[in-house]
VEXMITI-386285 format. One record per residue (C-alpha): residue in three letters; chain; x, y, z. Coordinates in steps of 0.25 Angstrom, whole numbers. Layout:
N
REC / ALA / A / X / Y / Z
...
This chain:
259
REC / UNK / A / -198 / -88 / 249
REC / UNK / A / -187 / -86 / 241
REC / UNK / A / -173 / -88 / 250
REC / UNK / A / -164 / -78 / 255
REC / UNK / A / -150 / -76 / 251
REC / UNK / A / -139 / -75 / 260
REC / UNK / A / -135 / -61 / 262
REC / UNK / A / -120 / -59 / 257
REC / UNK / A / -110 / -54 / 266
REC / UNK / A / -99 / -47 / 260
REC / UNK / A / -90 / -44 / 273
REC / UNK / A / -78 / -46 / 273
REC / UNK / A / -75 / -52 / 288
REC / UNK / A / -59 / -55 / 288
REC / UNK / A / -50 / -46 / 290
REC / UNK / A / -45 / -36 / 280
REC / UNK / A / -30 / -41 / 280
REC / UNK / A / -35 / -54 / 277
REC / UNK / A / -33 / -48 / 263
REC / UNK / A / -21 / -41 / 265
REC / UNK / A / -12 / -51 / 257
REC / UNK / A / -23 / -49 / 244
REC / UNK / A / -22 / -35 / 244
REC / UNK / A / -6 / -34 / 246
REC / UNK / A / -4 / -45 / 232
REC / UNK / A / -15 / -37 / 224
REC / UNK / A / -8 / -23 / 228
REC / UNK / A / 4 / -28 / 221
REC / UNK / A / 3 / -37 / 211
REC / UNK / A / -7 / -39 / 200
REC / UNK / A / -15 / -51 / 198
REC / UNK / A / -7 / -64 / 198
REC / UNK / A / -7 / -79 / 192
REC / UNK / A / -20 / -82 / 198
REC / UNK / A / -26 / -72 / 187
REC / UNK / A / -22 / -76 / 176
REC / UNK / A / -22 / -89 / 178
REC / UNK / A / -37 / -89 / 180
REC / UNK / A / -39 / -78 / 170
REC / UNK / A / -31 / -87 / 159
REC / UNK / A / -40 / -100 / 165
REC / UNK / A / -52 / -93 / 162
REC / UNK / A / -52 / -83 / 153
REC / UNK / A / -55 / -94 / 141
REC / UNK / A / -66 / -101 / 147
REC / UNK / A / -72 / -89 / 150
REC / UNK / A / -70 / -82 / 137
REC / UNK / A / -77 / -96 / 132
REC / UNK / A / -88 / -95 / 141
REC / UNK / A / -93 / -82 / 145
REC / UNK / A / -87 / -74 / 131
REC / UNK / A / -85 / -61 / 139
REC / UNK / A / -83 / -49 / 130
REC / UNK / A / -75 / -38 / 136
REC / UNK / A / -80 / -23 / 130
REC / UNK / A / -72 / -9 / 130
REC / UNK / A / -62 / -17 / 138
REC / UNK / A / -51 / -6 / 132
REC / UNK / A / -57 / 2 / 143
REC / UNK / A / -50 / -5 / 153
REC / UNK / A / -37 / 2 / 157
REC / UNK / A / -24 / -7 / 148
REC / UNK / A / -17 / -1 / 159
REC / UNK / A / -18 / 7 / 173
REC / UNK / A / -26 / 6 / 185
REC / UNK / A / -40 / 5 / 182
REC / UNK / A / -54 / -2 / 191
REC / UNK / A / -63 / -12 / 183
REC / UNK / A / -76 / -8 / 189
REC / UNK / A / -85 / -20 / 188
REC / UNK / A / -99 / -25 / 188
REC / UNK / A / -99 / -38 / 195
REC / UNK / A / -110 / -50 / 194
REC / UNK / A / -100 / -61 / 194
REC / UNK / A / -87 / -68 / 201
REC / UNK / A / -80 / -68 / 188
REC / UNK / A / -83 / -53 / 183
REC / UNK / A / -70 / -49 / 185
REC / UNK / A / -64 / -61 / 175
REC / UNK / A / -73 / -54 / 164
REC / UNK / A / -67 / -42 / 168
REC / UNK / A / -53 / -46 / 167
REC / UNK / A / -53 / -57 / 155
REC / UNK / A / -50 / -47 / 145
REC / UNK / A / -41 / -40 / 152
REC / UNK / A / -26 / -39 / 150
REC / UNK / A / -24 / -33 / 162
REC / UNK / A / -23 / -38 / 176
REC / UNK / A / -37 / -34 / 184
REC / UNK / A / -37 / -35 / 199
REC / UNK / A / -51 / -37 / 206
REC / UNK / A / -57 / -31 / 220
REC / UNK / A / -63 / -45 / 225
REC / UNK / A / -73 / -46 / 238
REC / UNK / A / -61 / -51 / 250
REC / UNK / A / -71 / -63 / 252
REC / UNK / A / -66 / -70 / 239
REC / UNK / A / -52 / -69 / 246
REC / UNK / A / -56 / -83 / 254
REC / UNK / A / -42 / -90 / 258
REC / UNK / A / -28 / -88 / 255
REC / UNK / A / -30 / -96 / 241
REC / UNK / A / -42 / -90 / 236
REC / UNK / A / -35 / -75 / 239
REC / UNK / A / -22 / -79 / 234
REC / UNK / A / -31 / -83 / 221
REC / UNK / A / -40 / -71 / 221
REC / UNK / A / -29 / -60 / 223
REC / UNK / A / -20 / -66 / 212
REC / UNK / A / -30 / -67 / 203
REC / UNK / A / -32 / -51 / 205
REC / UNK / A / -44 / -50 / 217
REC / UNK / A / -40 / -42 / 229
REC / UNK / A / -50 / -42 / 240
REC / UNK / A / -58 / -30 / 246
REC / UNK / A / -66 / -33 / 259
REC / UNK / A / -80 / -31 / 255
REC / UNK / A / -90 / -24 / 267
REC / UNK / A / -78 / -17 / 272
REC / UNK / A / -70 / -5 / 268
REC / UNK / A / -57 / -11 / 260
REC / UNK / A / -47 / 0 / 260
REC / UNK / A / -38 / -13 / 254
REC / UNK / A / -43 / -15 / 243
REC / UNK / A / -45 / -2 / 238
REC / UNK / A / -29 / -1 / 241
REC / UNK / A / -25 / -14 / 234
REC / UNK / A / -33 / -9 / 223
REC / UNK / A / -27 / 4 / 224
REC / UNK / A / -13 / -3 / 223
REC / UNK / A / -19 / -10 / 210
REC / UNK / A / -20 / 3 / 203
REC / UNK / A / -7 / 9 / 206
REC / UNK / A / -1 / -3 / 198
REC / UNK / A / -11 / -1 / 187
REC / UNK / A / -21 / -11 / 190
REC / UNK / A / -35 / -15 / 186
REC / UNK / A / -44 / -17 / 197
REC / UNK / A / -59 / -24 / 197
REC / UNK / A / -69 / -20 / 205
REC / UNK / A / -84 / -21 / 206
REC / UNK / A / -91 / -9 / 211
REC / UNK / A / -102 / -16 / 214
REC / UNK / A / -94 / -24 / 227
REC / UNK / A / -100 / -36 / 223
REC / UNK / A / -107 / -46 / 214
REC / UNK / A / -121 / -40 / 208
REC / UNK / A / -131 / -52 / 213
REC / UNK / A / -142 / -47 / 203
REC / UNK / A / -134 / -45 / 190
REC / UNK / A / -135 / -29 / 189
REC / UNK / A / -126 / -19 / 194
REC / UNK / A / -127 / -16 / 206
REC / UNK / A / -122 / -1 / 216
REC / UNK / A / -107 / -1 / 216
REC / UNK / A / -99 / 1 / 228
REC / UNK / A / -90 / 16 / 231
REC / UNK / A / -80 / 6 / 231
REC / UNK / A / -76 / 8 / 215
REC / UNK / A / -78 / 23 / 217
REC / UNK / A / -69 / 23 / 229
REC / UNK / A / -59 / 15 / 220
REC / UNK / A / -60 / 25 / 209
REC / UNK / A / -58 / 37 / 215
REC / UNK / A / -48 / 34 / 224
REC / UNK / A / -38 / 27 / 213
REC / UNK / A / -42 / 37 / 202
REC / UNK / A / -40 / 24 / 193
REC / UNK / A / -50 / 21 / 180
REC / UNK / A / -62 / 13 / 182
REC / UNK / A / -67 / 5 / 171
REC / UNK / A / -82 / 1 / 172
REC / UNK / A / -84 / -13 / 169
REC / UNK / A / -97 / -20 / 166
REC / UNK / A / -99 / -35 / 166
REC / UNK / A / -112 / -42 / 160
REC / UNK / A / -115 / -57 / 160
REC / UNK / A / -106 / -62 / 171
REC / UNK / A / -119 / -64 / 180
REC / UNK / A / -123 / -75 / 173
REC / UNK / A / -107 / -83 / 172
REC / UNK / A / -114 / -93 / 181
REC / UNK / A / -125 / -96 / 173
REC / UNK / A / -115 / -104 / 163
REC / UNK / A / -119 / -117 / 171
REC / UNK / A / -131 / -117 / 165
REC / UNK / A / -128 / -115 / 150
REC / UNK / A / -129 / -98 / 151
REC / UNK / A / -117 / -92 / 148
REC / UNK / A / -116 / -78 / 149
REC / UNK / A / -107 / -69 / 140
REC / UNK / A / -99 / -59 / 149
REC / UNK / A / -98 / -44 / 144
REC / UNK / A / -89 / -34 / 151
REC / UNK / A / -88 / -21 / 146
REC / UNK / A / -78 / -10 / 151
REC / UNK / A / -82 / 3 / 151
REC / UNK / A / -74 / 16 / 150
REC / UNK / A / -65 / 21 / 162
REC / UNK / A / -71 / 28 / 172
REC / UNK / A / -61 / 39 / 180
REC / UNK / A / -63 / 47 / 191
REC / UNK / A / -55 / 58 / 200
REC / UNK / A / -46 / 52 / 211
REC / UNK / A / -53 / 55 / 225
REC / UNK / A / -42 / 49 / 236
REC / UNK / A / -55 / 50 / 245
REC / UNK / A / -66 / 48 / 239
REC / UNK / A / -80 / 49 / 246
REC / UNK / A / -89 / 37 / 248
REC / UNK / A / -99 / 46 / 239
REC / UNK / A / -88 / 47 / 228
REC / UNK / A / -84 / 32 / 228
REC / UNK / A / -99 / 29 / 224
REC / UNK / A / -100 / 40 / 214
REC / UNK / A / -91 / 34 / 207
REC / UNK / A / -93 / 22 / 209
REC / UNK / A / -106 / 22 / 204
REC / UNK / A / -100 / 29 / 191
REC / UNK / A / -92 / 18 / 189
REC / UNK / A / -102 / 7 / 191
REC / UNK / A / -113 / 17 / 182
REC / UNK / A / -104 / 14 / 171
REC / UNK / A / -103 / -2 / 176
REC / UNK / A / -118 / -1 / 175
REC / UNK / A / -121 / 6 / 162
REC / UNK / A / -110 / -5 / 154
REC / UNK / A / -120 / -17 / 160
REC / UNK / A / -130 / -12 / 158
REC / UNK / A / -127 / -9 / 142
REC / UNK / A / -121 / -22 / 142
REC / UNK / A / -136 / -27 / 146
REC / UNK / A / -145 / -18 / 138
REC / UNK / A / -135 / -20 / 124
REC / UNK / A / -132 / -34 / 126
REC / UNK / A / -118 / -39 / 126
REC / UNK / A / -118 / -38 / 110
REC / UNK / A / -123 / -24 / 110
REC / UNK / A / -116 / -18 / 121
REC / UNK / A / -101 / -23 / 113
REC / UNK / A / -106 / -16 / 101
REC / UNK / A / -108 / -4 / 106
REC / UNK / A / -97 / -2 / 114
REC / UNK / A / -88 / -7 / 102
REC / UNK / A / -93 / 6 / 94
REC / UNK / A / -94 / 16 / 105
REC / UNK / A / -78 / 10 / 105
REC / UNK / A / -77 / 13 / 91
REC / UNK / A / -85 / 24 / 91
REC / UNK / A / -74 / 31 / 103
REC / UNK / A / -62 / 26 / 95
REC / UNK / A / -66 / 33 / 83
REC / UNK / A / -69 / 45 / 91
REC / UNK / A / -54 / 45 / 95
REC / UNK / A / -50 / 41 / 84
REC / UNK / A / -56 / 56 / 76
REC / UNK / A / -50 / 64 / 88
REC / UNK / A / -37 / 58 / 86
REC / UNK / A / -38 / 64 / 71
């Protein structure tokens, strides 16, 4: 009889100003020494190792507010995310990470500000919020967790809510091999693909409806969906050739309207 695994529980039990402090720094300052002093530590290793290759990364905002919308299967999808970035990416982390004043000292000037999963945050929708008005970039996985089976699973309204409410662009992003990062002990080392799509906006609603946030959230992580699962069916050779002439193909399209 095969054995059971422990049920996950992801309630948050301590009290929500125990993360008063996280959101207060993240709501007004932007990530500090802690990130790029892990960034510069291993972004060579990594490049070495895992050989990600970021694709239409242009369609990230250079500058302006705008949410990362992620599909997650690992702990370190957000540093795929980020490494090719110039800008500064703040990410949504579960509060459970935030384990002692050393650990959340490190987390939240790395970037992670903590939201209080099984219950409803309003904190971290504000300090996220508070991101945007200074022209950040926040990450966050629609999902509300890691995807145990390796396949995209039903986001969350939360994104919708986040959306909506902030008016900001979301940029679909889609990450493929980082389910198998652990696999490098045993001599399997995957190569990391993240592709970014184009920006996805949608009309402010300063109260949107639980049946709003998932309709668009769902739109969001459709778009999340169908990058994976091009990545998948193409192969990660396939998939960079065709987005690099569909990007040509757009650029000489505006180039002849131009004339």
């Amino acid at each position: 009889m095969a054995e059971l695994k422990k049920a996950q529980n992801y309630r948050e039990r301590r009290p929500a100003d125990t993360f008063t402090p996280y959101h207060e720094w993240s709501r007004t300052h932007q990530p500090g020494w802690v990130y790029w002093v892990f960034r510069i530590l291993m972004t060579l290793p990594f490049l070495i190792l895992f050989r990600p290759r970021a694709i239409d990364i242009e369609n990230v905002p250079t500058e302006g507010p705008a949410i990362l919308a992620v599909n997650h299967l690992s702990n370190l999808d957000h540093f795929f995310v980020g490494a090719h970035l110039r800008r500064h990416l703040n990410f949504m982390g579960k509060s459970q990470l935030f384990a002692g004043d050393i650990p959340g000292y490190i987390l939240n000037r790395g970037g992670v500000f903590p939201v209080r999963r099984g219950a409803a945050d309003e904190e971290a929708f504000k300090t996220a919020y508070a991101i945007f008005d200074r022209g950040g970039l926040v990450l966050m996985y629609p999902e509300g967790g890691r995807s145990r089976s390796g396949k995209p699973g039903r986001p969350k309204p939360g994104v919708g809510r986040m959306a909506l409410e902030s008016g900001v662009p979301v940029v679909p992003v889609a990450v493929d091999g980082t389910d198998e990062v652990r696999n490098w002990k045993r001599g399997r080392i995957p190569a990391i693909t993240v592709a970014y799509g184009e920006p996805l906006t949608f009309d402010r609603v300063e109260r949107p409806t639980r049946e709003q946030q998932q309709e668009v959230a769902d739109t969001i992580f459709a778009e999340v969906v169908r990058l994976v699962e091009a990545m998948k069916t193409e192969g990660r050779r396939g998939f960079t050739k065709r987005r690099a002439r569909e990007r040509r193909e757009r650029e000489q399209a505006a180039a002849r309207d131009r004339d």
